[in-house]
C-alpha positions as CSV (number, residue, x, y, z in Angstrom):
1,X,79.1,-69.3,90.2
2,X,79.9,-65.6,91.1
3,X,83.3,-67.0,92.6
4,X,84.5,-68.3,89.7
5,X,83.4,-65.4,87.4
6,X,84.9,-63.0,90.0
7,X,88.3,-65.4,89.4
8,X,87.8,-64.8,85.9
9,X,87.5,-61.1,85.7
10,X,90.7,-61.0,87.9
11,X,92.7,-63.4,85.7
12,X,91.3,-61.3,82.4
13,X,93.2,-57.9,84.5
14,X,95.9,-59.6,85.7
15,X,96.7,-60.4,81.8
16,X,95.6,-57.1,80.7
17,X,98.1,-55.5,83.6
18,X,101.3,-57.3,82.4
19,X,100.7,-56.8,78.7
20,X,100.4,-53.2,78.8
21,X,103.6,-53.2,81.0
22,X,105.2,-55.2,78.2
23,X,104.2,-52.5,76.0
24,X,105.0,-49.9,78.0
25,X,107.7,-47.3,76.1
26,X,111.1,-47.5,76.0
27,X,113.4,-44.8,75.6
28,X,117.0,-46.3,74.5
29,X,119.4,-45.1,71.3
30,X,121.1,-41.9,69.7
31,X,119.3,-39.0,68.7
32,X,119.9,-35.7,66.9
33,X,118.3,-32.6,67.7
34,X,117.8,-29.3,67.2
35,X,115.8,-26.6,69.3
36,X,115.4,-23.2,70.4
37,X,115.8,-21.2,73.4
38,X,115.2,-17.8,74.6
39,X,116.3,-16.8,78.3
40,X,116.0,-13.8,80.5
41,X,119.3,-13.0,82.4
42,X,119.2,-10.8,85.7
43,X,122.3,-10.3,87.5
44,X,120.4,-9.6,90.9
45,X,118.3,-12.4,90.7
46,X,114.5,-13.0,90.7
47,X,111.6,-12.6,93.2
48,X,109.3,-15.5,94.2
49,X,106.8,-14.6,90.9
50,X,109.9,-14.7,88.7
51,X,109.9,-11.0,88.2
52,X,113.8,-9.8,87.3
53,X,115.4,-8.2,90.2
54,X,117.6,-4.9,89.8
55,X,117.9,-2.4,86.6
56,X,120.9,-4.6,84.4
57,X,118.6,-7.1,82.5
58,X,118.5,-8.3,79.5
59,X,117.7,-11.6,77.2
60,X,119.2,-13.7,74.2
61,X,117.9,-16.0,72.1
62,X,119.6,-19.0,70.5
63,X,119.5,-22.2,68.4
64,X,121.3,-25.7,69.6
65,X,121.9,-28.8,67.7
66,X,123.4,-32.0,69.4
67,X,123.5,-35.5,70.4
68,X,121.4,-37.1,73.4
69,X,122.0,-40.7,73.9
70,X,119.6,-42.5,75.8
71,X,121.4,-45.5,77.5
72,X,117.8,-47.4,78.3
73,X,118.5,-47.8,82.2
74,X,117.5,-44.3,83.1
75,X,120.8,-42.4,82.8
76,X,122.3,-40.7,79.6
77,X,124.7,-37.7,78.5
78,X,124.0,-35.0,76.0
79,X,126.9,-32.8,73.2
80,X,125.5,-29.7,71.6
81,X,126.7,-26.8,70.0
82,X,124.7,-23.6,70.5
83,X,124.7,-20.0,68.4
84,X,123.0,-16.9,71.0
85,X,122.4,-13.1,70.3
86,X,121.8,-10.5,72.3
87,X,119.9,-8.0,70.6
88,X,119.5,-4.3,72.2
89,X,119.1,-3.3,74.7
90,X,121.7,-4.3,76.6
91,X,122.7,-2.6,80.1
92,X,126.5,-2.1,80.0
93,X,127.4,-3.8,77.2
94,X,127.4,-4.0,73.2
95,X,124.9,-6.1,71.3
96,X,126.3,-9.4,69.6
97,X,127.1,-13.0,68.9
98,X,128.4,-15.8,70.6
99,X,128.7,-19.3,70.1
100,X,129.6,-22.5,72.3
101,X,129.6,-26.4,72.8
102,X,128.3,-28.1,76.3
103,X,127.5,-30.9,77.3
104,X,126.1,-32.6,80.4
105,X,124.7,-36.3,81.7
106,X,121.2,-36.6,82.9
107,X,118.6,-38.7,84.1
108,X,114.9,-39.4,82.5
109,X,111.5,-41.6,83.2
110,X,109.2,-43.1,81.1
111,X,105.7,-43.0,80.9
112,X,102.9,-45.4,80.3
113,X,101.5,-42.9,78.5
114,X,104.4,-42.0,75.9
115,X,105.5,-39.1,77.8
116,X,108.8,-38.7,79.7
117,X,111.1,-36.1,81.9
118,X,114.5,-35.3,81.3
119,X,116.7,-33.8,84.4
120,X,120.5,-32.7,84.0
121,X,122.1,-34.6,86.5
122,X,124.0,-31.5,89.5
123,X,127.3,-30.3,88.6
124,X,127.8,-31.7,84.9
125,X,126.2,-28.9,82.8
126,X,129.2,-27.6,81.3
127,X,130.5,-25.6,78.3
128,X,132.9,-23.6,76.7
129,X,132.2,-20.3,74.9
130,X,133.7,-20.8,71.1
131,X,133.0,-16.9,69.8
132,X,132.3,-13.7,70.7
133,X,133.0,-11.6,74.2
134,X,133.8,-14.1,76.3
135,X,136.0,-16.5,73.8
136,X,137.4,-19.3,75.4
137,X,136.0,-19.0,78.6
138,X,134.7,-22.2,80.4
139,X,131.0,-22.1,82.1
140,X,129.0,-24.5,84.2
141,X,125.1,-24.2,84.6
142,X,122.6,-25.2,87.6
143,X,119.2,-25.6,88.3
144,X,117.7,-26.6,84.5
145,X,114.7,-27.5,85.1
146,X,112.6,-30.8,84.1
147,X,111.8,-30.9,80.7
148,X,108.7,-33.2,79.7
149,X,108.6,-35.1,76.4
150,X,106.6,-36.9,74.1
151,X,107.6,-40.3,72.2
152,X,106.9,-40.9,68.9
153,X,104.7,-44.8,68.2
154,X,107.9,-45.9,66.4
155,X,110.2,-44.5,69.0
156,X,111.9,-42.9,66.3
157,X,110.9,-39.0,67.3
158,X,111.0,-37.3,70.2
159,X,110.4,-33.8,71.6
160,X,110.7,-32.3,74.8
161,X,110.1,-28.6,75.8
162,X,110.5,-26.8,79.4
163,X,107.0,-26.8,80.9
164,X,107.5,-25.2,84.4
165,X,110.3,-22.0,84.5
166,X,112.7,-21.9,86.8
167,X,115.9,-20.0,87.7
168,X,119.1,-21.1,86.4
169,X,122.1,-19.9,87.6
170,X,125.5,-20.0,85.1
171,X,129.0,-19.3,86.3
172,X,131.3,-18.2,83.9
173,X,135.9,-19.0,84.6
174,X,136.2,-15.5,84.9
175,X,134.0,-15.1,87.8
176,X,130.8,-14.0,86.5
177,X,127.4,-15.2,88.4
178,X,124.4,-14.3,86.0
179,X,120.9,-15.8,87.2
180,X,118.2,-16.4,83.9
181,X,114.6,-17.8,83.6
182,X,114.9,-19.8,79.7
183,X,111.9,-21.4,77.9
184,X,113.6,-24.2,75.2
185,X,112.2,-26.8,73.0
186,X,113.6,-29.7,71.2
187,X,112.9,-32.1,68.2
188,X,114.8,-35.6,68.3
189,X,115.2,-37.5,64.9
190,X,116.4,-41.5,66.2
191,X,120.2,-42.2,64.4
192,X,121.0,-45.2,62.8
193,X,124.2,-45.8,65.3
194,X,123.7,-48.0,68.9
């Protein structure tokens, strides 16, 4: 008698087990976005508690609205346009404006619980500089760190927001090496084109 309720309970898991893997999330389409970010750029670095190195530092704030397509397999690629200013003060330079476009392809996981991660795949953060100062330079950026997000029941909303900071490092045609610590956040609306 214990045997086969034992053989029972299992069979009741094992069909618990697949159906909540068949109902685990999914994370596949086009989605708009918009977001903030905010970053903190020192030209000598940071120390191990994140503490700007040197006496030239500064920060900027901007806004970014895009695409990020989510090809379903893991993988996707991201287009945004982005408006920054740098308020005062700022070492060496005059406060102002700038605008750009990058883009980049990354890599994301799915939760069971509805949460996910985002990563920019190495070497493909990449961008050019529409306005301001440094018009029509190019730029690439490294180290982004992880974003975590959250996945709407429908699937139709998404947000993600940096959790954990980290220092980026962006490289601008001319030769410029800056080093930054950003906090960002996005909303994703689901678009009616697959």
């Amino acid at each position: 008698m214990q045997r086969v309720f034992m053989l029972s309970v299992s069979a009741v898991v094992m069909i618990f087990a697949v159906n909540a893997a068949a109902d685990s999330p999914h994370l596949k389409g086009v989605y708009g976005f918009t977001g903030t970010d905010a970053c903190l750029v020192a030209p000598a670095g940071f120390n191990a508690e994140l503490q700007a190195l040197g006496t030239s530092v500064w920060s900027f704030s901007s806004n970014a609205e895009g695409i990020r397509t989510f090809n379903g397999d893991g993988t996707g690629t991201f287009k945004s346009t982005s408006v920054s200013i740098n308020p005062p003060p700022t070492p060496g330079f005059l406060p102002g404006a700038s605008s750009s476009n990058s883009s980049a392809s990354f890599t994301y996981k799915v939760n069971a619980d509805g949460s996910f991660t985002v990563t920019n795949a190495p070497g493909t953060d990449k961008g050019t500089v529409l306005t301001g100062p440094r018009k029509g330079q190019t730029f690439t950026v490294d180290n982004v760190p992880t974003a975590t997000g959250l996945i709407s029941e429908n699937g139709k909303t998404l947000t993600t927001a940096g959790l954990t900071p980290g220092v980026e490092t962006i490289t601008y045609s001319n030769g410029n090496v800056y080093y930054r610590i950003c906090h960002r956040s996005r909303v994703y609306i689901k678009l009616d084109i697959d």
